[in-house]
C-alpha positions as CSV (number, residue, x, y, z in Angstrom):
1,X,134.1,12.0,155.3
2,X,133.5,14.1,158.6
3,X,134.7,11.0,160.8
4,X,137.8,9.7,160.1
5,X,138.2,6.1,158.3
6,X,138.0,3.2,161.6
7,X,136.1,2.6,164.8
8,X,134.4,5.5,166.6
9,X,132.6,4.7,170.2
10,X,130.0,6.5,171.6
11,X,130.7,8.2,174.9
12,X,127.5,8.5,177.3
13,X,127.6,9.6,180.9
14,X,124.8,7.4,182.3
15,X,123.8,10.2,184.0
16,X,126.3,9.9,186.4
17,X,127.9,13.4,185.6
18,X,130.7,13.9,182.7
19,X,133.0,14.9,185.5
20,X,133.3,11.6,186.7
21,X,134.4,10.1,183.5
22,X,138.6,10.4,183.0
23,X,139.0,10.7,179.3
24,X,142.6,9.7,179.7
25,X,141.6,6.5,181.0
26,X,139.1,5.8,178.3
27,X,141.2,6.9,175.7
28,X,143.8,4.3,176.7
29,X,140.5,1.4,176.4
30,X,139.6,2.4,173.2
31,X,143.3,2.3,171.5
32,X,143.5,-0.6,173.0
33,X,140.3,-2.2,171.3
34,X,141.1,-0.8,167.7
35,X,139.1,2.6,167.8
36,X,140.3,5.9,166.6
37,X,137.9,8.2,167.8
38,X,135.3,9.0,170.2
39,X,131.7,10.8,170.1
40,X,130.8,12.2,173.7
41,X,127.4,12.4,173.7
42,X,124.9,14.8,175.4
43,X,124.5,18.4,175.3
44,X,125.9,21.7,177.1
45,X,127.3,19.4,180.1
46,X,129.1,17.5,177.2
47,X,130.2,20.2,175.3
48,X,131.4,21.7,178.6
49,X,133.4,18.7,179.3
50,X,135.4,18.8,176.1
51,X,135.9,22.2,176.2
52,X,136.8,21.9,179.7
53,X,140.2,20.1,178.4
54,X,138.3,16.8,177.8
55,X,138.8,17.3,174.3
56,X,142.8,18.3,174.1
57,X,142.7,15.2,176.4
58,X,141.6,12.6,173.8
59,X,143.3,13.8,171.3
60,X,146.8,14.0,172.9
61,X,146.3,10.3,172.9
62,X,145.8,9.6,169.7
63,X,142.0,9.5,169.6
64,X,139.9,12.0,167.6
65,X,137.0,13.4,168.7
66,X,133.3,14.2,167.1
67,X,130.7,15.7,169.4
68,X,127.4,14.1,169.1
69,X,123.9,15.5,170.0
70,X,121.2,14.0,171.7
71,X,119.0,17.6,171.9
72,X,119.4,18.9,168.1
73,X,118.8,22.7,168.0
74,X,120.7,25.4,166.1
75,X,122.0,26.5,169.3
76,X,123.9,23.0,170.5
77,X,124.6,22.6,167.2
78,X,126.7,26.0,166.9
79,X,128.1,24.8,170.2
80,X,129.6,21.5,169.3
81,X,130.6,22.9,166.2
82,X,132.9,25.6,168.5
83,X,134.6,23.1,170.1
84,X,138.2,23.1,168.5
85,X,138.8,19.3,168.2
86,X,141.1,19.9,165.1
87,X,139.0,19.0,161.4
88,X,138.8,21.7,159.3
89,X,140.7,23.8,161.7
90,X,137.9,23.6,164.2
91,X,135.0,21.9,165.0
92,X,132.5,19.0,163.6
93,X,129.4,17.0,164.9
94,X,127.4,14.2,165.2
95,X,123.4,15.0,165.4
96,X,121.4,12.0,166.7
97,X,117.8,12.2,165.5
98,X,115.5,9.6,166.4
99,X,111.7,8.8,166.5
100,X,110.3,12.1,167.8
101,X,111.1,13.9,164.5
102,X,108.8,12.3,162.6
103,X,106.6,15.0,160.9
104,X,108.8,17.7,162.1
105,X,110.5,18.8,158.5
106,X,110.0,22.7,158.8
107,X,111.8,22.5,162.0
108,X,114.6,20.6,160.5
109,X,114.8,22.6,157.7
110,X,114.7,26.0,159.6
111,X,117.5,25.0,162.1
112,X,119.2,23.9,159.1
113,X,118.9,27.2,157.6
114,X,119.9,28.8,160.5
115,X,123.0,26.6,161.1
116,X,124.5,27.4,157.6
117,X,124.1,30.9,157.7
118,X,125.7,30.8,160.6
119,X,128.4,28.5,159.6
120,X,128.8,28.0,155.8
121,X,131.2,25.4,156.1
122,X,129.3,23.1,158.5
123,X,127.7,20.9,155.7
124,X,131.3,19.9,155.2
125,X,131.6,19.3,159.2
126,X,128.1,17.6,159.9
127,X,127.0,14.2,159.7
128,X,124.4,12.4,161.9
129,X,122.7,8.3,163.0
130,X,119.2,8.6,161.9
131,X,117.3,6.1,163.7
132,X,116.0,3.9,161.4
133,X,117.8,1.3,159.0
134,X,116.5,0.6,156.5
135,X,113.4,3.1,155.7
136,X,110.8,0.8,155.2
137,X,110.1,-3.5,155.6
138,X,108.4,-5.7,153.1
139,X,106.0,-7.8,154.5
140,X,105.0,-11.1,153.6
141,X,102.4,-9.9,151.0
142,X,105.1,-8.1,149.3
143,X,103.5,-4.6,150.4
144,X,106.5,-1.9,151.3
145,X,105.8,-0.4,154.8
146,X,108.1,2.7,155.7
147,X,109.2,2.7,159.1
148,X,109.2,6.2,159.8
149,X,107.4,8.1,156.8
150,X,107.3,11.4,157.7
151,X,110.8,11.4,159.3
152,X,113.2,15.0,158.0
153,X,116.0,12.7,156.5
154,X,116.0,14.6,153.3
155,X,115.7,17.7,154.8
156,X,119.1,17.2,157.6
157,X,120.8,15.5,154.7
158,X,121.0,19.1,153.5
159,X,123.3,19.5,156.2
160,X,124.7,16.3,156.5
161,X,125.9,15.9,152.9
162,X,128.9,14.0,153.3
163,X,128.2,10.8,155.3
164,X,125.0,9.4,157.5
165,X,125.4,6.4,159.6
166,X,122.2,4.4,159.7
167,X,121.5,2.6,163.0
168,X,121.4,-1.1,162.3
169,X,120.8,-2.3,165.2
170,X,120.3,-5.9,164.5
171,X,120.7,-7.5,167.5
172,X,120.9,-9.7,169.1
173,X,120.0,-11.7,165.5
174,X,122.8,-12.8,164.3
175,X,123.4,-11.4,160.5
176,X,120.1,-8.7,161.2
177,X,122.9,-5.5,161.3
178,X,125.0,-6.8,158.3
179,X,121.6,-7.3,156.7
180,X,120.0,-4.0,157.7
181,X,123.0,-2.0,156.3
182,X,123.0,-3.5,153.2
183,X,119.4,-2.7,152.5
184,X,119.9,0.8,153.5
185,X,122.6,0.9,151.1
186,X,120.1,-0.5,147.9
187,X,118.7,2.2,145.7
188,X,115.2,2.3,146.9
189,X,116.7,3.2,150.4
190,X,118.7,6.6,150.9
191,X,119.9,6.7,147.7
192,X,116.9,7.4,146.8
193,X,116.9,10.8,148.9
194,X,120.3,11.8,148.3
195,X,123.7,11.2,147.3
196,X,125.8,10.5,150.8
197,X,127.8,7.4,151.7
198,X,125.6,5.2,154.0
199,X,127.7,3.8,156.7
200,X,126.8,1.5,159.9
201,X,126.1,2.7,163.4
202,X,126.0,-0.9,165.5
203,X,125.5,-2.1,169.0
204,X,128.1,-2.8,171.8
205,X,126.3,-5.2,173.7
206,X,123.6,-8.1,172.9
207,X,126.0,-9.0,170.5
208,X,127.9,-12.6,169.7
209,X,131.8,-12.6,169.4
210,X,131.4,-13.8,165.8
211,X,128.6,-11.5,164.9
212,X,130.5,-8.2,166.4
213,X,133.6,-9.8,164.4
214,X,132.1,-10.2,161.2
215,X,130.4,-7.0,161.1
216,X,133.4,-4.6,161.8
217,X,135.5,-6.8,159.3
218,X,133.2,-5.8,156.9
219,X,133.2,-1.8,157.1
220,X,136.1,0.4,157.4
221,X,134.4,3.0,159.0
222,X,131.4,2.8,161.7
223,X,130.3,3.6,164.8
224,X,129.5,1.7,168.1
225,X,126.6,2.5,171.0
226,X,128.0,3.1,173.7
227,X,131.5,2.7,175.3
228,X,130.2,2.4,178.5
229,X,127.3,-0.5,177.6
230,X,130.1,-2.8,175.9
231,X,129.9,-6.5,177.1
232,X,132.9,-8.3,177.1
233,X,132.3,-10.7,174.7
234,X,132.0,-7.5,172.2
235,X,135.0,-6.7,173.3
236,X,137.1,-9.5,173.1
237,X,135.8,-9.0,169.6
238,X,137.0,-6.4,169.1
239,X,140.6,-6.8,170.3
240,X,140.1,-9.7,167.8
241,X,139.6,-7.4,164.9
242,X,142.3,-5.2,165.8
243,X,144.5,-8.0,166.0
244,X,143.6,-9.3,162.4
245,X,144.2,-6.1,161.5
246,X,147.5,-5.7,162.8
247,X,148.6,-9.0,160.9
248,X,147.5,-7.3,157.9
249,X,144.1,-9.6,157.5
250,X,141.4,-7.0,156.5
251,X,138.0,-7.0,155.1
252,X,135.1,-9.7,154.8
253,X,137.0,-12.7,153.9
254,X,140.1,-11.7,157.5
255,X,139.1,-14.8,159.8
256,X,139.4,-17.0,156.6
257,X,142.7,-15.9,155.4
258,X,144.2,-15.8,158.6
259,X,143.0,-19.5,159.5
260,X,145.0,-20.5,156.5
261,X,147.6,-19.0,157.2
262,X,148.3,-19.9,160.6
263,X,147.1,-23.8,159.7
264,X,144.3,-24.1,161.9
265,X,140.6,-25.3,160.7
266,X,139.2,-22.7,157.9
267,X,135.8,-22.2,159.1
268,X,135.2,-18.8,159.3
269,X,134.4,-19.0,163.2
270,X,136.3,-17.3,165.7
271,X,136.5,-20.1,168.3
272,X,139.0,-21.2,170.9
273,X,142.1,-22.1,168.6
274,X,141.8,-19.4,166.7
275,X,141.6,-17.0,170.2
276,X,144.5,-18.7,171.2
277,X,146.5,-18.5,167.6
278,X,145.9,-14.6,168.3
279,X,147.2,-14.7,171.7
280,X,143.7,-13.3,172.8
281,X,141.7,-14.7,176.0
């Protein structure tokens, strides 16, 4: 795995200016909510920041860090892969690749070309959030429809060999993400293009308490969108999680077996009682 097993957040700077964010501060939020790493994203301003001592910052307390690219070049990517955050003995990266890819597979596969001559090691230090989850719908007529058919996943899963976290971005459906991910995990779905671990990249806001709850229970390793965006209902939820966690109550079936073991209603629904049982507001 190129992120380590738990929570990792997304770190945007709203285009306010990375300066402005104090990643002491936020490193402190994101213990606190269960998460054991962060993914600044951006590009030379970003990589700037964490070289800048953003980086020793984070991980002098306690959370690990994974640059991640919005502008995905051979050139950023060599950057963020310079930034000493510790895997490997150096560097690794996150590349976000979305929509305006489609039909761009030479370019993909010439950056990654260029990326491994470069660096040899980086398939072992890449992984990335395609955009789509899963890669194609079935409509009512029982006809398959791929959602982005001429997308390069094949061709940056060359460098991303390890793990690929598949936006499933549900919301606000309840059940849509859980559902998505699954499907991107069948054999018709990535599988299908290459042998990596499909993992879920989720939404920190239009969520419900439940749904965030349910979701994280379910995966031991995936990624959030954005710090910054989180309402607090998603984060409630996420102190619930870690709190489950804590007690020892992991995995789909946590709410359940904590509600009967704490005598309250077993439901499988995080409501007041439950909240209170936890000591969480």
């Amino acid at each position: 795995m190129v992120l380590d097993e738990g929570l990792w957040a997304w770190l945007w700077d709203h285009d306010d200016g990375w300066a402005k964010l104090d990643p002491v501060k936020i490193a402190a939020e994101l213990r606190a909510h269960g998460f054991v790493g962060v993914m600044p994203h951006g590009n030379t301003a970003m990589i700037a920041w964490l070289k800048g001592g953003a980086a020793k910052k984070f991980m002098a307390a306690g959370i690990a860090v994974c640059p991640s690219l919005s502008y995905v070049r051979t050139s950023t990517i060599l950057a963020a892969l310079s930034v000493n955050v510790g895997y490997l003995g150096g560097g690794r990266v996150m590349l976000d690749w979305e929509g305006w890819w489609d039909g761009k597979q030479a370019l993909a596969t010439q950056i990654v070309n260029d990326v491994m001559r470069a660096v040899p090691s980086a398939n072992q230090r890449s992984t990335d959030c395609p955009w789509w989850a899963p890669l194609f719908y079935v409509s009512d007529d029982g006809k398959h429809h791929p959602t982005h058919p001429r997308a390069p996943t094949k061709e940056f899963g060359v460098l991303c060999a390890q793990d690929r976290y598949v936006q499933a971005y549900g919301a606000p459906e309840v059940g849509a993400s859980t559902r998505m991910l699954a499907w991107s995990r069948t054999p018709t779905q990535y599988a299908s293009l290459g042998n990596w671990a499909i993992r879920g990249a989720f939404q920190l806001y239009e969520r419900t308490l439940n749904d965030v709850i349910h979701t994280t229970l379910r995966e031991p390793t995936s990624c959030y969108w954005d710090w910054l965006a989180a309402t607090p209902d998603v984060k409630k939820a996420l102190r619930v999680v870690l709190a489950l966690r804590n007690k020892g109550f992991v995995g789909d079936r946590a709410v359940v077996l904590y509600q009967q073991s704490a005598g309250l209603v077993v439901d499988d629904v995080v409501g007041s009682r439950t909240l209170a049982s936890l000591g969480i507001k």
